[in-house]
C-alpha positions in Angstrom: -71.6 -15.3 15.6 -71.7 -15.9 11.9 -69.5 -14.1 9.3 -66.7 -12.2 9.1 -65.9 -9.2 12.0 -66.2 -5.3 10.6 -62.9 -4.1 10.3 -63.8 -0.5 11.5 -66.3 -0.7 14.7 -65.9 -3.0 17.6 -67.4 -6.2 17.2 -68.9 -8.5 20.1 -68.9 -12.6 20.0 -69.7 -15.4 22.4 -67.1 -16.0 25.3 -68.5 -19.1 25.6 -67.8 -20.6 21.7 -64.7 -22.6 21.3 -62.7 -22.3 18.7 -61.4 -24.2 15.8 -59.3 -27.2 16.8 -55.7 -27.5 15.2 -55.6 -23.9 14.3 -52.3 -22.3 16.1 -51.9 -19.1 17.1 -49.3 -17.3 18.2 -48.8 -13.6 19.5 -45.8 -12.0 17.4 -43.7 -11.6 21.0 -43.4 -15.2 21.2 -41.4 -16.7 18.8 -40.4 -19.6 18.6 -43.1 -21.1 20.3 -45.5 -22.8 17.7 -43.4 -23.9 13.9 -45.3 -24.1 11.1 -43.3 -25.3 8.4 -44.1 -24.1 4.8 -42.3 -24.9 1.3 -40.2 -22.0 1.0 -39.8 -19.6 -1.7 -40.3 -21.7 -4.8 -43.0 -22.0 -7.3 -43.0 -19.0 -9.2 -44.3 -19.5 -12.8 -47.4 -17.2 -13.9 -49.9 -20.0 -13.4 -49.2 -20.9 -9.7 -49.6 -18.4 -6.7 -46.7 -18.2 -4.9 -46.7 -20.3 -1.7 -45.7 -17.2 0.4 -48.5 -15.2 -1.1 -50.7 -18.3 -0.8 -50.0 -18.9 2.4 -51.0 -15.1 3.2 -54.4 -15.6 1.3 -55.0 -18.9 3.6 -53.9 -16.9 6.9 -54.7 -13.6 7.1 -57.3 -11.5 9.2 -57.5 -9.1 6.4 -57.6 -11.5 3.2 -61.6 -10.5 2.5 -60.1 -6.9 1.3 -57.4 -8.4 -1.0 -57.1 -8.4 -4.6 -54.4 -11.5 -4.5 -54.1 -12.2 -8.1 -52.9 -8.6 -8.5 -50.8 -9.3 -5.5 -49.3 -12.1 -6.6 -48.2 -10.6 -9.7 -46.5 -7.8 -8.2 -44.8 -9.8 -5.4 -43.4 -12.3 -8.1 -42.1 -9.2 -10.3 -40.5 -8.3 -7.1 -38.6 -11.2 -5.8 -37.9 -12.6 -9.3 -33.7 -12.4 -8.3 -34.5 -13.1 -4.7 -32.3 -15.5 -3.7 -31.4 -14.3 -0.4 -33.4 -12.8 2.5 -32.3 -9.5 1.4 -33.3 -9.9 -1.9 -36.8 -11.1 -0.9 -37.3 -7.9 1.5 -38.8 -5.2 -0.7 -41.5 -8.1 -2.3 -42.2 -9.6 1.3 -43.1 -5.8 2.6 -45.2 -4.8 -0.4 -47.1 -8.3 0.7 -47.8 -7.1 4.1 -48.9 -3.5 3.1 -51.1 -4.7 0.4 -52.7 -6.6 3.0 -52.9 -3.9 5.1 -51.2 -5.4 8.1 -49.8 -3.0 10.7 -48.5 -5.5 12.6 -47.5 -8.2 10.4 -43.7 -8.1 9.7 -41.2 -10.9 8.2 -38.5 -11.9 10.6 -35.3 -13.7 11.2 -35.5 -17.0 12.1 -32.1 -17.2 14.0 -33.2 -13.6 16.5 -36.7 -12.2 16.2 -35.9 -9.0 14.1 -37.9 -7.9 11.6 -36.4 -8.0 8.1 -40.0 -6.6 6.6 -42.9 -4.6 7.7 -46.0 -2.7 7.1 -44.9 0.6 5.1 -48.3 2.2 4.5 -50.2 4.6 6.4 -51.3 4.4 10.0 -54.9 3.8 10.7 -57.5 6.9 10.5 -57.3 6.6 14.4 -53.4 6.2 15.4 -51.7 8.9 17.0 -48.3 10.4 16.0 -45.2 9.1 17.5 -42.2 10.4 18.7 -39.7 8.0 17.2 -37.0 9.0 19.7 -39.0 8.7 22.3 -39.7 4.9 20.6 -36.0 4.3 20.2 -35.1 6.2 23.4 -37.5 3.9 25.7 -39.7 1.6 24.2 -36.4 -0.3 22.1 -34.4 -0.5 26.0 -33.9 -3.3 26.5 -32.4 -2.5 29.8 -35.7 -1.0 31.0 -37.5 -3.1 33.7 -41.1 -3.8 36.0 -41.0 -1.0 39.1 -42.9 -0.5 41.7 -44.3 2.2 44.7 -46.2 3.1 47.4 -47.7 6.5 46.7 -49.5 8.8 48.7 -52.3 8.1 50.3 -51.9 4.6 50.2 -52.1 4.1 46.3 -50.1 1.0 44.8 -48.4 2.3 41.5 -46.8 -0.8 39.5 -45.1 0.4 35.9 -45.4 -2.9 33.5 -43.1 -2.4 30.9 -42.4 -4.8 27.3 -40.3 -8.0 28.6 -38.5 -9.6 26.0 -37.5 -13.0 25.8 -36.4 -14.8 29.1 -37.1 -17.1 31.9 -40.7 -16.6 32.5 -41.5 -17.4 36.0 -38.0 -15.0 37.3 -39.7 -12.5 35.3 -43.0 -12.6 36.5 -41.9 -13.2 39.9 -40.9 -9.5 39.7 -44.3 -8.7 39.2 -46.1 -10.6 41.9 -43.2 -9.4 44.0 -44.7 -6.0 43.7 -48.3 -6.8 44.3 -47.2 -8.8 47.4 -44.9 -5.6 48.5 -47.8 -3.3 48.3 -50.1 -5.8 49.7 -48.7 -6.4 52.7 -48.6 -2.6 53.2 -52.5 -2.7 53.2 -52.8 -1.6 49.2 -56.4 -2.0 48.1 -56.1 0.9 45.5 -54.0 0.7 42.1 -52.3 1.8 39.3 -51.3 -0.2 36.4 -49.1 2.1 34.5 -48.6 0.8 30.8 -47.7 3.6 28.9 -44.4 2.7 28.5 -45.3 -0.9 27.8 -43.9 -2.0 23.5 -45.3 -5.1 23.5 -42.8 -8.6 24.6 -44.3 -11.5 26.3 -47.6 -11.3 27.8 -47.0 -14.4 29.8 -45.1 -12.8 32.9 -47.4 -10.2 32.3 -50.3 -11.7 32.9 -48.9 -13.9 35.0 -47.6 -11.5 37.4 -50.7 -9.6 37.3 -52.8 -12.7 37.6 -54.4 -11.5 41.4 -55.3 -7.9 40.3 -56.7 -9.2 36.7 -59.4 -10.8 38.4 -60.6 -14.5 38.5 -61.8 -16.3 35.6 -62.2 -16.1 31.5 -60.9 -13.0 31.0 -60.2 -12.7 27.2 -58.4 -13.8 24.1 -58.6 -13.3 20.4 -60.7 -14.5 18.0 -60.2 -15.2 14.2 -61.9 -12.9 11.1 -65.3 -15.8 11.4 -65.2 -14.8 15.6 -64.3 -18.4 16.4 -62.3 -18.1 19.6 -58.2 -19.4 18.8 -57.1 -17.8 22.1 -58.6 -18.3 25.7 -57.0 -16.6 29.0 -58.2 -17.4 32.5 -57.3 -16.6 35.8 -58.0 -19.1 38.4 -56.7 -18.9 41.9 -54.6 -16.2 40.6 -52.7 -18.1 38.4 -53.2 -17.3 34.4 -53.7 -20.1 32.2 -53.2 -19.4 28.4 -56.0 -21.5 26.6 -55.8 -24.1 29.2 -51.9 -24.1 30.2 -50.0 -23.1 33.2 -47.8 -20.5 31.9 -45.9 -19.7 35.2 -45.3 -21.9 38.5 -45.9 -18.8 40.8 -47.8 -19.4 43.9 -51.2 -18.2 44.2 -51.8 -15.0 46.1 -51.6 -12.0 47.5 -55.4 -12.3 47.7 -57.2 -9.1 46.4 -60.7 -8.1 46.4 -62.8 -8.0 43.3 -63.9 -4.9 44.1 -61.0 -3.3 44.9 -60.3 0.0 42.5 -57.6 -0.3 39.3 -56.5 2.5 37.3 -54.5 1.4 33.8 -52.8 3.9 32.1 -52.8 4.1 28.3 -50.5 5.5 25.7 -50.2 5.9 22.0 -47.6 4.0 22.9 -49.0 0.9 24.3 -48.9 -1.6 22.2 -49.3 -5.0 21.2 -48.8 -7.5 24.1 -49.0 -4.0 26.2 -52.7 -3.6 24.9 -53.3 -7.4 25.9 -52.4 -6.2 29.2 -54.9 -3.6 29.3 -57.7 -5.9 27.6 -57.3 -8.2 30.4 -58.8 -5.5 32.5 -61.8 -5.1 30.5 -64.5 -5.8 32.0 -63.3 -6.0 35.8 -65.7 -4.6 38.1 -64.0 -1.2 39.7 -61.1 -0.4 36.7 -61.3 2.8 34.7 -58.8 3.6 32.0 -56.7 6.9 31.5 -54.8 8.3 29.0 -54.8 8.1 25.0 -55.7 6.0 22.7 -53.5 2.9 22.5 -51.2 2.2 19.1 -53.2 -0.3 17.7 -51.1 -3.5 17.6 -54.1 -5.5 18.8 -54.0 -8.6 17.0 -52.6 -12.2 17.4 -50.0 -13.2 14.6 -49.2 -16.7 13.0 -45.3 -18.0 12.7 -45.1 -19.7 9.1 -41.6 -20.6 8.3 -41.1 -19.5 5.0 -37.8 -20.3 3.8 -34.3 -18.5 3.7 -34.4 -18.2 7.8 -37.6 -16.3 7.5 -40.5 -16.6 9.6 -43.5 -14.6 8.6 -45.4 -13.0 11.6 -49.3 -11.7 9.8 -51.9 -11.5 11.6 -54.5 -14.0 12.0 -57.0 -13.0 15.2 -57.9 -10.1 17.1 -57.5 -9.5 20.7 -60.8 -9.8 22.7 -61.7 -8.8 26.1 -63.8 -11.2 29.0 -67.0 -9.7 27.5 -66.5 -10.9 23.9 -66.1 -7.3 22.7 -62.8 -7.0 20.1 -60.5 -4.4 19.9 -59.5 -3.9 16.3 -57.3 -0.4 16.2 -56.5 -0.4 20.0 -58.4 0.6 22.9 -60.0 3.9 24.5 -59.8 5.7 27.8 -62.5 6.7 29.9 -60.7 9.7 30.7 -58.5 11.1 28.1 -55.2 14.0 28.2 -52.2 13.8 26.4 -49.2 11.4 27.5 -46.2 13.6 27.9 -43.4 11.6 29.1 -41.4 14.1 30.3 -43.9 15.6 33.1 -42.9 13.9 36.0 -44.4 14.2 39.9 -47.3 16.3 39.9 -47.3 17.5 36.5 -48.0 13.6 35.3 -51.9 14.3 33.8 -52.5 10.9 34.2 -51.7 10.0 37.2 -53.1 12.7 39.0 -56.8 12.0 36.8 -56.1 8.9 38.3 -55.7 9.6 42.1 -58.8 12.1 41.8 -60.9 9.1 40.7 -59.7 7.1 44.0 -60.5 10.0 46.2 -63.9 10.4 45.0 
């Protein structure tokens, strides 16, 4: 595919093109992983762009749609005392809102948080939030992977965010349930994320690796649809552009055909949408739910000085197909997520179960 992706409609490109060598991308959930260093905060006279702002320009899946000499200006006017991280916040979040990043942020080096982030308006498409339902659940850190047998023989497994950790113990939990409801004869299921705020995909996927299916099934792309990101599945273990992420053993085997239900969210979001774009694609999955939040694209990690790493992003997540995914991902069956219908009242779940008894 030649040129740049639209940046309102789903685009399509070539599973089989390979993508750029020495380009490094990393999802914003894993920090830490890939260091690009860059010269800091310095160089600020009227004639030279500022290497943050430069580095921006060279980066970012949205640089097409950016006046940066007007940008640069105003960032510069804005961090002209900044000689601190704090100083440097209110220039390094106008940067990422005039680029129009939702899911770029600035973080701290040292833990992960974000220090600046996107302050403009949601897409045209996003749903409203309930922020304490985003503080309340999404932000627990306490919240963990559960599984059950439901009626009629139905296996339910809840995938929420996982932070950062020991991979394979995490994923382990994971494959734990699929061998659990295996073994009691499972061949229907439910992959609840509607509760899933991102984390790291790898015990994710990982975990998942059986039910996802075998083979390429998706990655992200960068703004010229050159593939950065490859995910397979082969023998039920997921390989991320090539490497073992997780020493799990292979197995509990499950049909390709066998039926998935993934529950979506306004909610679910960034590595959670990965998650669901793995599914894309499989032969027997429908979707149910809302709209997903959005957070759909892969982020760099530019060191940038002052313990700051900046997090924009560079790709967009893509499913086995080649289709991309943009502002988040659609259901095949929509109702509203309301979190606090439980049992038979859960919309859903129940949309779901009526799909496996047809």
């Amino acid at each position: 595919m030649s040129g740049r992706l639209p940046r309102r409609d789903m685009a399509r490109v070539r599973p089989g093109r390979p993508g750029r060598p020495g380009r490094a991308v990393f999802w914003a959930v894993l920090l830490g992983a890939w260091g690009v260093s860059q010269a800091g905060c310095a160089g600020r006279s009227a004639g030279v762009m500022d290497p943050v702002v430069r580095r921006a320009m060279e980066t970012s899946l949205y640089a097409d749609r950016v006046d940066w000499p007007a940008v640069d200006a105003e960032y510069k006017r804005l961090v002209a005392d900044g000689g601190s991280a704090e100083a440097l916040r209110p220039g390094l979040a106008y940067l990422i809102s005039a680029m129009g990043d939702e899911h770029g942020a600035v973080r701290s080096a040292a833990d992960g948080l974000p220090i600046a982030w996107y302050t403009g308006e949601r897409g045209a498409d996003a749903l409203p939030w309930d922020d304490g339902f985003v503080r309340a659940v999404l932000h627990d850190t306490s919240a963990e992977f559960s599984y059950a047998l439901l009626a009629g023989g139905v296996g339910y497994l809840r995938v929420v965010g996982i932070g950062p950790g020991d991979v394979d113990a995490q994923a382990a939990q994971i494959r734990e349930g699929l061998l659990a409801l295996k073994a009691e004869g499972v061949e229907r299921w439910v992959v609840d994320l509607r509760f899933n705020g991102g984390g790291n995909m790898n015990p994710m996927l990982a975990g998942l690796g059986p039910l996802v299916g075998e083979g390429f099934v998706g990655g992200a792309v960068d703004a010229e649809g050159e593939w950065v990101r490859r995910y397979a599945v082969v023998g039920g273990v997921f390989f991320d552009s090539g490497r073992r992420v997780s020493e799990l053993e292979p197995g509990p085997a499950i049909g390709a055909g066998e039926k998935v239900a993934v529950l979506l969210s306004r909610y679910t979001m960034s590595s959670g949408e990965l998650v669901a774009i793995a599914f894309k694609g499989r032969a027997g999955t429908r979707f149910f739910g809302e709209r997903s939040a959005g957070y759909t694209t892969g982020t760099g990690y530019e060191d940038i000085g002052h313990g700051l790493v900046m997090t924009i992003s560079e790709s967009v997540m893509a499913d086995r197909d080649g289709n991309t995914y943009p502002h988040g991902l659609s259901v095949d069956v929509e109702s509203t997520f309301r979190p606090e219908r439980g049992g038979g009242q859960d919309a859903q779940l129940n949309a779901a179960l009526e799909w496996f008894a047809d």
